[in-house]
Each structure stands twice: as C-alpha cells, then as structure tokens.
The first five atom37 places (N, CA, C, CB, O) and aatype in JSON, in Angstrom:
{
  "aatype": [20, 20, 20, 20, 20, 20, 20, 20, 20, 20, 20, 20, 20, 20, 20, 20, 20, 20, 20, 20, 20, 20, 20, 20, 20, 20, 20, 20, 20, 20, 20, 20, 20, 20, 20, 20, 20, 20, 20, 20, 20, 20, 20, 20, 20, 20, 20, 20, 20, 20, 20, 20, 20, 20, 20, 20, 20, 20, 20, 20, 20, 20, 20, 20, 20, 20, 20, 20, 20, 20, 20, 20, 20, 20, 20, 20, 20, 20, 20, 20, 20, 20, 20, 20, 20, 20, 20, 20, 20, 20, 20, 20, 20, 20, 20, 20, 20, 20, 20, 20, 20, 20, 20, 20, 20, 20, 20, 20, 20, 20, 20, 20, 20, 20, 20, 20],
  "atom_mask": [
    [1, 1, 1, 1, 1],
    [1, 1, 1, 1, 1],
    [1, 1, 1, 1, 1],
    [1, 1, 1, 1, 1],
    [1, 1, 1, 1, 1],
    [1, 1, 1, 1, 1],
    [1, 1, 1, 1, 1],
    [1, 1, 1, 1, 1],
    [1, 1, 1, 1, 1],
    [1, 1, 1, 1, 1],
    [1, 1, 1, 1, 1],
    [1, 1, 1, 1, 1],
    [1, 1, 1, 1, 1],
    [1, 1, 1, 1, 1],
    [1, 1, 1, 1, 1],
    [1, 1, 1, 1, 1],
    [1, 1, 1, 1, 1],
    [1, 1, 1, 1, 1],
    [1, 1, 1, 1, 1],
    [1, 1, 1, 1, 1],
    [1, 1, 1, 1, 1],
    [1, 1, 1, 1, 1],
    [1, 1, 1, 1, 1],
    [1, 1, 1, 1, 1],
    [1, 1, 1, 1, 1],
    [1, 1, 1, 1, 1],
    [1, 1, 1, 1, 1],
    [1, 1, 1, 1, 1],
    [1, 1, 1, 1, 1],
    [1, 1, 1, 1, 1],
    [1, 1, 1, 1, 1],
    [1, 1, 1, 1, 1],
    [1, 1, 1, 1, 1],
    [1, 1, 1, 1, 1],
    [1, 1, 1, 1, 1],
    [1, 1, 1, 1, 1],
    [1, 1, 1, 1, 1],
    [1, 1, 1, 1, 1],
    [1, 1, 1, 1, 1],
    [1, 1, 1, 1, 1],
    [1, 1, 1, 1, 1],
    [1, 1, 1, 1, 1],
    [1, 1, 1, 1, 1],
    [1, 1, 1, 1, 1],
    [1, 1, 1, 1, 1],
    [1, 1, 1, 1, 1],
    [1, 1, 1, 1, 1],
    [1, 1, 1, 1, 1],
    [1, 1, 1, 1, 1],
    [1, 1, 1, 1, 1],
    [1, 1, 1, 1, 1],
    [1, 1, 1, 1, 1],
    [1, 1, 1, 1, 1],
    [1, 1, 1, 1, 1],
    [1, 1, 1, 1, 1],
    [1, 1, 1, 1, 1],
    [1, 1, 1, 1, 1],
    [1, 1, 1, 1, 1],
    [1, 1, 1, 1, 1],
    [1, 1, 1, 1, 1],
    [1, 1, 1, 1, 1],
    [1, 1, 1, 1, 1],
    [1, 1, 1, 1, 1],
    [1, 1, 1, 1, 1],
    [1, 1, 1, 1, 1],
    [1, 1, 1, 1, 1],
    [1, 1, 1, 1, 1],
    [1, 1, 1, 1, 1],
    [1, 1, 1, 1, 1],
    [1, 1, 1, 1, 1],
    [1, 1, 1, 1, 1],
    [1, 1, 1, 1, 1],
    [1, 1, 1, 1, 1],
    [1, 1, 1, 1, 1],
    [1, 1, 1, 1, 1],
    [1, 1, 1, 1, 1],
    [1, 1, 1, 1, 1],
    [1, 1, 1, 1, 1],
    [1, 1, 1, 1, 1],
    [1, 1, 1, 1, 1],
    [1, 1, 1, 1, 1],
    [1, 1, 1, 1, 1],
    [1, 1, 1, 1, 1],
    [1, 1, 1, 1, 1],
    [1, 1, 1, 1, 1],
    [1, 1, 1, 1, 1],
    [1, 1, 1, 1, 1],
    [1, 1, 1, 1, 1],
    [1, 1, 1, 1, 1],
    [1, 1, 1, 1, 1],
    [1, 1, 1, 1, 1],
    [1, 1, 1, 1, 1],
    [1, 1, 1, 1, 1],
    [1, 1, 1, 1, 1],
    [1, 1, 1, 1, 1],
    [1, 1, 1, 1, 1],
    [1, 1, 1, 1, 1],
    [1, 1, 1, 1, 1],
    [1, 1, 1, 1, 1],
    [1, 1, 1, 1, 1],
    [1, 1, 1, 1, 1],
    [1, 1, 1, 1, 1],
    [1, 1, 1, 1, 1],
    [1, 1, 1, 1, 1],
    [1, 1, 1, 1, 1],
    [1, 1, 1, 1, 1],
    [1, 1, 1, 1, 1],
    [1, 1, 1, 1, 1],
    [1, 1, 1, 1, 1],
    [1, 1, 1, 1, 1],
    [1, 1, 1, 1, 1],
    [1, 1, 1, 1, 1],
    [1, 1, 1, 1, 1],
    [1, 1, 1, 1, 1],
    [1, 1, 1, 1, 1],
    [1, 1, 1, 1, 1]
  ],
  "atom_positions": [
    [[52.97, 20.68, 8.53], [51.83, 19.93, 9.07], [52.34, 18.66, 9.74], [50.8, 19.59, 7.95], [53.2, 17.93, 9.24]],
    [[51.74, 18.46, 10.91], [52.34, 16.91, 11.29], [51.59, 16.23, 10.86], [52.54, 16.41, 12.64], [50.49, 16.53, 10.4]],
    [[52.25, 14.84, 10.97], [51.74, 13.6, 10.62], [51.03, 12.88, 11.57], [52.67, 12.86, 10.2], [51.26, 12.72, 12.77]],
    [[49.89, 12.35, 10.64], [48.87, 11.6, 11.69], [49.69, 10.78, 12.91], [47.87, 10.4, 10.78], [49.52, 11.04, 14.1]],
    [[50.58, 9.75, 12.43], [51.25, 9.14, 13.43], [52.33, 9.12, 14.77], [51.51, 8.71, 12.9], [52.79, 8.4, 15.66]],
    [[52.33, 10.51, 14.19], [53.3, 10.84, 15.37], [52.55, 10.65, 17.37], [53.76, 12.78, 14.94], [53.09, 10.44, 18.45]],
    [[51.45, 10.83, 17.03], [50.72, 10.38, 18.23], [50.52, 9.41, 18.4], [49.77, 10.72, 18.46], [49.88, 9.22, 19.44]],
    [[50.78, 8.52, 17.82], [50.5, 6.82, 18.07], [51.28, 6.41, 18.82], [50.59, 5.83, 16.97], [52.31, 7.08, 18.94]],
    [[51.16, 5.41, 19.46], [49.09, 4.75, 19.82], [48.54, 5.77, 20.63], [48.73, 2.97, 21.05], [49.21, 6.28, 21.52]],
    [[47.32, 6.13, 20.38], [46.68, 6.75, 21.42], [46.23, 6.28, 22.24], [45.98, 7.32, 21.22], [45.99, 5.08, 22.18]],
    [[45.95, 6.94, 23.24], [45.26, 6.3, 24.72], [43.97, 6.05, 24.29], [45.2, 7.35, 26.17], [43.61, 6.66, 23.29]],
    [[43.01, 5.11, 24.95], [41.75, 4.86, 24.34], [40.82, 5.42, 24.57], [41.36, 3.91, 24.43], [39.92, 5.44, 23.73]],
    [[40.66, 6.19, 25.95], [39.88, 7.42, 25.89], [39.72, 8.39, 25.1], [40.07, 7.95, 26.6], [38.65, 8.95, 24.85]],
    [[41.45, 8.8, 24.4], [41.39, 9.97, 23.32], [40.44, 9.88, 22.44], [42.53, 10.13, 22.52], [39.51, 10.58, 22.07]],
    [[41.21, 8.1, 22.02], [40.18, 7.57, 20.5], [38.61, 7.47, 20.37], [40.49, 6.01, 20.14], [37.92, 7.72, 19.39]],
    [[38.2, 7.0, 21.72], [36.91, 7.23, 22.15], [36.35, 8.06, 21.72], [36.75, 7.37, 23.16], [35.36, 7.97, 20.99]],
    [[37.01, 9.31, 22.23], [36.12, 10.82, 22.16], [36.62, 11.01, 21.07], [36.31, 12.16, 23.25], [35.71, 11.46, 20.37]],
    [[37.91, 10.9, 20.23], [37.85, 11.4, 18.49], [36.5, 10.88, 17.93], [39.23, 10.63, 17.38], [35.7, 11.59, 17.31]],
    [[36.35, 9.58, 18.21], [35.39, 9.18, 17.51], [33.72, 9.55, 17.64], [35.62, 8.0, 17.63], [33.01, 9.82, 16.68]],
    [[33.32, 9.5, 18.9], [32.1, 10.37, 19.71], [32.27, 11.61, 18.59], [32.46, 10.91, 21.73], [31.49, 11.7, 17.64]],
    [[33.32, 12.51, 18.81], [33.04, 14.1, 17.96], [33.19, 14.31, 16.82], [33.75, 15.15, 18.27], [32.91, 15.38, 16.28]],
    [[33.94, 12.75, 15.95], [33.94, 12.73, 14.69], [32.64, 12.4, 13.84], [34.86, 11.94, 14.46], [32.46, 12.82, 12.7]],
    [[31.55, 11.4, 14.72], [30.48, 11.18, 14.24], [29.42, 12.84, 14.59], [30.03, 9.64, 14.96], [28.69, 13.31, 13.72]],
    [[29.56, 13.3, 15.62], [28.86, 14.8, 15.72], [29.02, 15.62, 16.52], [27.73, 14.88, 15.8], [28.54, 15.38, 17.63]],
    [[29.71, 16.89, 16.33], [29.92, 17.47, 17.56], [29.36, 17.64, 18.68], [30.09, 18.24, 17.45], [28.14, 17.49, 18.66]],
    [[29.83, 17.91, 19.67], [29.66, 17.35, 20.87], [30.15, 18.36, 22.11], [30.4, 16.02, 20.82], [31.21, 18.87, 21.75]],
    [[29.73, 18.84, 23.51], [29.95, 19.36, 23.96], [30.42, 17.96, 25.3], [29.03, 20.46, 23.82], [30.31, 16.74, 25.14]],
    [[30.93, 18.67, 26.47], [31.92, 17.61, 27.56], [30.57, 16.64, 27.86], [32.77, 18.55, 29.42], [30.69, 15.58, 27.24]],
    [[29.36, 16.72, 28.61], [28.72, 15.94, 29.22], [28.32, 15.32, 28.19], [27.89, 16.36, 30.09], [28.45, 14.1, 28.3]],
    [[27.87, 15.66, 27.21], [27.61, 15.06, 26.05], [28.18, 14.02, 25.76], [27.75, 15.71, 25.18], [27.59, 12.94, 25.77]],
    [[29.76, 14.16, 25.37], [31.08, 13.25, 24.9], [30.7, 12.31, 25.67], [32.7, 13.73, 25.14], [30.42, 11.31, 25.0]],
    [[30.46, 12.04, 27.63], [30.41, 11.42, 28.98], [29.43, 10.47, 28.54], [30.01, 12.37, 30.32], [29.8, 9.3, 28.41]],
    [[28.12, 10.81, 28.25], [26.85, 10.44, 27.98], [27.27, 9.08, 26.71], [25.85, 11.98, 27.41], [27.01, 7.88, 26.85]],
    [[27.78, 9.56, 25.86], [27.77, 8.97, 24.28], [29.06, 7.72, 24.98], [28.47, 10.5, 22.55], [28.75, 6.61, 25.41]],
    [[30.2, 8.18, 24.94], [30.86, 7.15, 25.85], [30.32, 5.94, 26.19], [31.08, 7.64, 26.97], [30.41, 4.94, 25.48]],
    [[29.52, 5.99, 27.7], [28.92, 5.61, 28.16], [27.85, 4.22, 27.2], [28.58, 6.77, 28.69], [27.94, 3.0, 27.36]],
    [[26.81, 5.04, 26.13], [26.14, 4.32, 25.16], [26.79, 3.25, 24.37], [25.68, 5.17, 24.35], [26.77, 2.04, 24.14]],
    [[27.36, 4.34, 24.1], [28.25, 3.1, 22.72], [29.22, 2.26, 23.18], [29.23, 3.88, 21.42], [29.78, 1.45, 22.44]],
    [[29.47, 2.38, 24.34], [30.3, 1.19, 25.33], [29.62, 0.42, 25.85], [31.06, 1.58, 26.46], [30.27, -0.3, 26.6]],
    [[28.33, 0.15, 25.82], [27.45, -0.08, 26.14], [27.74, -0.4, 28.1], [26.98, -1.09, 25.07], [27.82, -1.42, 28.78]],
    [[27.83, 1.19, 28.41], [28.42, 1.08, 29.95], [30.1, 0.71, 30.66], [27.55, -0.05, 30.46], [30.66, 1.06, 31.7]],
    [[30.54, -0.21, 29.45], [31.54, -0.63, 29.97], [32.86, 0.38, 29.81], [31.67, -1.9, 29.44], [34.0, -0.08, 29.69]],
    [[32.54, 1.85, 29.84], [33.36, 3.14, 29.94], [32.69, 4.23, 30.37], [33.92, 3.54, 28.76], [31.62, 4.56, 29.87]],
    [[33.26, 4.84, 31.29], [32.26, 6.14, 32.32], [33.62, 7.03, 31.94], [31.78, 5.78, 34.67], [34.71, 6.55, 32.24]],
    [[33.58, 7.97, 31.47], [34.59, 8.99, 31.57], [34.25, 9.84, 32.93], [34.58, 9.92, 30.19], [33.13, 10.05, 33.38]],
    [[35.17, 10.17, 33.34], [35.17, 10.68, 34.39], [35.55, 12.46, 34.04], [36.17, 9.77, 35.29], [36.5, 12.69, 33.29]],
    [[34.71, 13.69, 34.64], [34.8, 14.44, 34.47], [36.06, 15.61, 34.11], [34.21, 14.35, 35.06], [36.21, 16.53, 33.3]],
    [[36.91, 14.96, 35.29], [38.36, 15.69, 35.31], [39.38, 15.32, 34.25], [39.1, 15.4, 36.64], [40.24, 15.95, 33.65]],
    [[38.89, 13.89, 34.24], [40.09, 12.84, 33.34], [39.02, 13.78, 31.54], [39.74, 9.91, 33.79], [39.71, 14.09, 30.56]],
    [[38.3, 13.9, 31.53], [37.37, 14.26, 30.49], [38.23, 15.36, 29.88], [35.84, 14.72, 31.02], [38.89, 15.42, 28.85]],
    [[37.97, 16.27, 30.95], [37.95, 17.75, 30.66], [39.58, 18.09, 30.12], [37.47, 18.68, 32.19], [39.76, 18.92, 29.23]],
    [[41.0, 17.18, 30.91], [41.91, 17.42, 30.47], [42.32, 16.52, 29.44], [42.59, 17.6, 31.33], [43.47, 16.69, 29.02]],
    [[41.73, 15.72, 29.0], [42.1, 15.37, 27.63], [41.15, 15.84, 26.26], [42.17, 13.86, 27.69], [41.4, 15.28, 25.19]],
    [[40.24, 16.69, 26.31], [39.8, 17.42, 25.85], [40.61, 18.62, 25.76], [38.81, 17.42, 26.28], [40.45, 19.12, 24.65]],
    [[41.71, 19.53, 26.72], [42.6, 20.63, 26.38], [43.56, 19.88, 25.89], [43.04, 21.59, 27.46], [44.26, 20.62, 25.21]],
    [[44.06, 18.52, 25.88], [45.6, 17.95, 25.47], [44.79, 17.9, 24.09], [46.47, 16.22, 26.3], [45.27, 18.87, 23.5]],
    [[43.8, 17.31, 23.19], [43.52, 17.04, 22.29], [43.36, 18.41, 21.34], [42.58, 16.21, 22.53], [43.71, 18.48, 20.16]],
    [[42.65, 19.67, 22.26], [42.49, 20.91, 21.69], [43.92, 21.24, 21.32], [41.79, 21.94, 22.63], [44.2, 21.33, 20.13]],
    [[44.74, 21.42, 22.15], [46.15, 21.62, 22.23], [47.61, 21.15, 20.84], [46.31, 20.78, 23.59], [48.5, 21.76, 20.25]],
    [[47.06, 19.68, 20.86], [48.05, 19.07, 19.63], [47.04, 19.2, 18.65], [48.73, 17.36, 19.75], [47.18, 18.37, 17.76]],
    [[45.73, 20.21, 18.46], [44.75, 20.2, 16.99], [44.21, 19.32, 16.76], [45.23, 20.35, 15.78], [43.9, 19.28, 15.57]],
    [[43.77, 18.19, 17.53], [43.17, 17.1, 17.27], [41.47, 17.8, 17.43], [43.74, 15.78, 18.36], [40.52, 17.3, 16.82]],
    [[41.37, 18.86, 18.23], [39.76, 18.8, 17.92], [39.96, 20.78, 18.21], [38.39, 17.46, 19.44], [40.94, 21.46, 18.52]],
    [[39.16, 20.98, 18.05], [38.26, 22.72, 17.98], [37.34, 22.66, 18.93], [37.28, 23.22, 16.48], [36.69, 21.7, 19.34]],
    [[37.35, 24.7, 19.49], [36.22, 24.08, 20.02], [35.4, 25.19, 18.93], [35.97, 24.1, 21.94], [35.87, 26.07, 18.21]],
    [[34.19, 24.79, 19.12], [32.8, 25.71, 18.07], [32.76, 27.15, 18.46], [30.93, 25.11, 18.4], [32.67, 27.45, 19.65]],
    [[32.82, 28.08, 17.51], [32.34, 29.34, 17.8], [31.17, 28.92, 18.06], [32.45, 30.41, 16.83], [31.03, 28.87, 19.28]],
    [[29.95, 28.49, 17.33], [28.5, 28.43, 17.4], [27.92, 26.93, 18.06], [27.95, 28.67, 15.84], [28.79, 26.13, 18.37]],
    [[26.97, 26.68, 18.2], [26.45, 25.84, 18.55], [25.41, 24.8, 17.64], [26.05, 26.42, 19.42], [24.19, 24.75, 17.49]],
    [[26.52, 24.03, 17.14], [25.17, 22.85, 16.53], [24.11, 22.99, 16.31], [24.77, 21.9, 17.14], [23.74, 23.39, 15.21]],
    [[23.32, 22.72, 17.26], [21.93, 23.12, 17.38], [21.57, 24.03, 18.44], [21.15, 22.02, 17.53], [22.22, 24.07, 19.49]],
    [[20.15, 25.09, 18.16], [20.64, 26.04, 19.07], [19.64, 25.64, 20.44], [20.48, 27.72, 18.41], [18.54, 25.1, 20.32]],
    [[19.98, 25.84, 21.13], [19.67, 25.53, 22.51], [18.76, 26.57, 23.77], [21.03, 25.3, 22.95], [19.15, 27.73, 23.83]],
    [[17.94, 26.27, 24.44], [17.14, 27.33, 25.2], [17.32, 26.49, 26.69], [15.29, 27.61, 24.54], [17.38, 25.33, 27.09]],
    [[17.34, 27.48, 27.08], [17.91, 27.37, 28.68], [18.77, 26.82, 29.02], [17.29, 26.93, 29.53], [18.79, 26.27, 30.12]],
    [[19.69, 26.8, 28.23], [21.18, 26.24, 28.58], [22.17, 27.05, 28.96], [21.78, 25.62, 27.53], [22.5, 28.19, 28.63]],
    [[22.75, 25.98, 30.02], [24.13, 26.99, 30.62], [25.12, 27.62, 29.25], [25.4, 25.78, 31.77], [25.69, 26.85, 28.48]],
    [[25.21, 29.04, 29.13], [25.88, 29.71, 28.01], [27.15, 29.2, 27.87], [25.97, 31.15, 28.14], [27.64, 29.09, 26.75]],
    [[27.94, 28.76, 29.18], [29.61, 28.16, 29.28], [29.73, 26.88, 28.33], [30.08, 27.58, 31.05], [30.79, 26.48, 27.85]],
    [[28.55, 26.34, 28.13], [28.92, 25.45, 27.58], [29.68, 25.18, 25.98], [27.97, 24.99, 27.8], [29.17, 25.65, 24.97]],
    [[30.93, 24.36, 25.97], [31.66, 24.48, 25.05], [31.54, 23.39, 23.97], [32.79, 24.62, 25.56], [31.58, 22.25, 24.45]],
    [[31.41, 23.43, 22.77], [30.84, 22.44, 22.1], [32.34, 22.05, 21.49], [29.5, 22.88, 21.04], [33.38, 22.67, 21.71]],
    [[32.26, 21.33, 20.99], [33.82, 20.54, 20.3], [33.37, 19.76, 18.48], [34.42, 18.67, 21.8], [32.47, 18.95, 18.3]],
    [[34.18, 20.25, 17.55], [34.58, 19.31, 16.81], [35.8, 18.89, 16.15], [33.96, 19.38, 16.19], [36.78, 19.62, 16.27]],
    [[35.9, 17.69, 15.38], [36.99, 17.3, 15.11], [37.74, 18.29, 14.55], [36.93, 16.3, 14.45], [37.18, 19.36, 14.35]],
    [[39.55, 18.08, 14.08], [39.81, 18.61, 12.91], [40.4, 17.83, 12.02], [40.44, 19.6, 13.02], [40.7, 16.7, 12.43]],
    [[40.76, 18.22, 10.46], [41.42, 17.73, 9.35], [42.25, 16.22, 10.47], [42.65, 19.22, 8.47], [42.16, 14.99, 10.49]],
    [[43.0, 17.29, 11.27], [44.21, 15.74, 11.8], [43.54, 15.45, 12.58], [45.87, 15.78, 12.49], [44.12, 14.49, 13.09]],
    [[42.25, 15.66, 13.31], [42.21, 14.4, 14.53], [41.25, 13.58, 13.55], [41.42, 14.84, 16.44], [40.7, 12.69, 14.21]],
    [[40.84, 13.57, 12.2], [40.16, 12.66, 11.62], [41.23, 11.66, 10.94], [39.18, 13.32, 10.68], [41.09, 10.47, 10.66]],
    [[42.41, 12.54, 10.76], [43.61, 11.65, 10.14], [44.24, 10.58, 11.3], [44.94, 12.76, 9.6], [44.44, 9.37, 11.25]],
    [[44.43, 11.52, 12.26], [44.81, 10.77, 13.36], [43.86, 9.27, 14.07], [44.89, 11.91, 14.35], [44.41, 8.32, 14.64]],
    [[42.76, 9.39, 13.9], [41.51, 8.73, 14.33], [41.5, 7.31, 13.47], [40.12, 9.74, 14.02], [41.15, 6.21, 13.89]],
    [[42.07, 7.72, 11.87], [42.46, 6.37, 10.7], [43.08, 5.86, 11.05], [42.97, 6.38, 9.47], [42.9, 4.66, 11.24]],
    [[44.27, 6.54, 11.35], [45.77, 5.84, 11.81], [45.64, 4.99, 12.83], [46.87, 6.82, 12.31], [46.47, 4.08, 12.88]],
    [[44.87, 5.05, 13.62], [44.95, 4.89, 14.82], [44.11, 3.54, 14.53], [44.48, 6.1, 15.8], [44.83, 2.56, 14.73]],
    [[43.02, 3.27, 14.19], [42.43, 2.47, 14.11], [42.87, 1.53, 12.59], [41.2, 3.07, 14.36], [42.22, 0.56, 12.22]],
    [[44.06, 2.06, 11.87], [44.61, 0.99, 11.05], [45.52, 0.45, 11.81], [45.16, 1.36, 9.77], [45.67, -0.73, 11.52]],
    [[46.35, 0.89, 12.85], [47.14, 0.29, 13.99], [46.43, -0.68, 14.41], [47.47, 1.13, 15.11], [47.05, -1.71, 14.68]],
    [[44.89, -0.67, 14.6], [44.24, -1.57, 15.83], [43.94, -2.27, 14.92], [43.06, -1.14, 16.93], [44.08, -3.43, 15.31]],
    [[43.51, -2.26, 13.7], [42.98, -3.37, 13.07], [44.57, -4.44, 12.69], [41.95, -2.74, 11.56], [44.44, -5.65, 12.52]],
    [[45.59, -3.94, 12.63], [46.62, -4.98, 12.15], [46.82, -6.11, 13.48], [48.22, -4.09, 11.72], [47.02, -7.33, 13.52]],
    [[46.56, -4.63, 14.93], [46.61, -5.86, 16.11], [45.97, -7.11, 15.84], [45.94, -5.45, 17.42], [46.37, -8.26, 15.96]],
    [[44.66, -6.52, 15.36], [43.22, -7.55, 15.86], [43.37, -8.29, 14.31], [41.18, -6.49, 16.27], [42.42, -9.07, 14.18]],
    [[44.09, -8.29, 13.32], [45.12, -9.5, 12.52], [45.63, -10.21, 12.9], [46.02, -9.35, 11.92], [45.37, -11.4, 12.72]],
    [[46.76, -9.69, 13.73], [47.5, -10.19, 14.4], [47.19, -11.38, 15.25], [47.88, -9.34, 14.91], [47.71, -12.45, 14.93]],
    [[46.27, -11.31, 16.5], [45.23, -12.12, 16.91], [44.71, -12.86, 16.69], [44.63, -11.93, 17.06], [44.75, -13.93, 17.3]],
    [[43.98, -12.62, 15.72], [43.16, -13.77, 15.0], [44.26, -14.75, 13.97], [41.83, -12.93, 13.93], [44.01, -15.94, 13.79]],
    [[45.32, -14.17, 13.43], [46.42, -15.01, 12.99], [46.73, -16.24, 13.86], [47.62, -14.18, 12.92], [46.64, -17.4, 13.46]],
    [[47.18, -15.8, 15.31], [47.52, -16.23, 16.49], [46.23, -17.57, 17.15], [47.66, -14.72, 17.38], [46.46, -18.42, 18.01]],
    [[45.11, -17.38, 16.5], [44.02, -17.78, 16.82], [43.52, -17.4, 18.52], [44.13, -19.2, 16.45], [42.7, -18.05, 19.16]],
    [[43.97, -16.68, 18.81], [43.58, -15.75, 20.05], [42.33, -15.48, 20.4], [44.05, -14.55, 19.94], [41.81, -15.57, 21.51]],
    [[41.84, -15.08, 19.24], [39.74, -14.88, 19.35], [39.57, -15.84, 19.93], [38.52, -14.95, 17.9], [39.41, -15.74, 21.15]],
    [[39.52, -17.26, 19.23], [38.93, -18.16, 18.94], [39.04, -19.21, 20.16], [39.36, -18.5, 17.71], [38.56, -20.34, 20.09]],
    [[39.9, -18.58, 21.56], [40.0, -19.37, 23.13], [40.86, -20.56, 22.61], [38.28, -19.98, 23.98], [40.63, -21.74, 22.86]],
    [[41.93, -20.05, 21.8], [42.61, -21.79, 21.87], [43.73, -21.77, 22.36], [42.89, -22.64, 20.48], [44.37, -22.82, 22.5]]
  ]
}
C-alpha cells in the first residue's frame, strides 16, 4: 500500500476536488459547480484542466469512479460519471492538509497574518 505522503504537496486543485468528493460524491460539472461555491468564486475549474486531473487522481487511487449513482436521476445524460473518494485519497487529503496547517503555523509564528 502506499503512503499517504508520497504525493505531497498536492496541487490545489487536486485538494480541492479530494475535498468537494470527500464531503459527497460527485460527478465532473458537479465537482466545477461546488468549486466554484465554496471558493466563494475565487476558483473556476476549467473543464479540460478538470477532467485530466480527475484520470491522474483515478489513476494513483485517490478517487473511484461509481458503478451506481448517488441519487438516481431522470433525464440525465447516461455518460455521466459520478466519482468518490478512496481509503488513500481520504488519507492523502489529512496529510495534505496537516502539511498546510504547519505552513499556516509557520506564518502566524512569523506574524505574517497579522500585516507586520
């Protein structure tokens, strides 16, 4: 099994979307949409940049995609592929954000927040 850290640091898009599909799975426009919210705008994933870090993440097991569908859906395009996390991209997703929290220690050590 690998270790959560061997991917560290992740790019922040990855972490983004670990986190988007760790709170509920999620299909691509979906992930775009949620992004978007909880950034409150200040991140637009872009479709292409989307879609291939969604196969790099499928790829190193960081996420699945769903045999089934969450919730089931009527008149929806059938292609559509839903995504959730796995075991390591939730491990990976800790790591990652115990990295960022020592930064944002670090910082505030520095008094950096605080404009001085």
């Amino acid at each position: 099994m690998k270790e959560p850290e061997y991917l560290l640091p992740l790019k922040p898009d990855v972490f983004l979307i670990l986190t988007i599909v760790a709170r509920c799975e999620q299909y691509g426009y979906g992930i775009m949409l949620e992004a978007e919210r909880v950034t409150e705008g200040k991140v637009r994933l872009q479709p292409g940049a989307l879609y291939r870090r969604l196969r790099w993440m499928l790829d190193e097991g960081l996420l699945e995609e769903l045999a089934e569908r969450p919730v089931p859906e009527t008149g929806v395009d059938e292609r559509r592929r839903y995504y959730g996390v796995t075991t390591l991209g939730r491990q990976v997703a800790r790591a990652e954000a115990a990295r960022m929290r020592g930064l944002l220690n670090a910082a505030e050590g520095a008094g950096v927040l605080e404009g001085k």
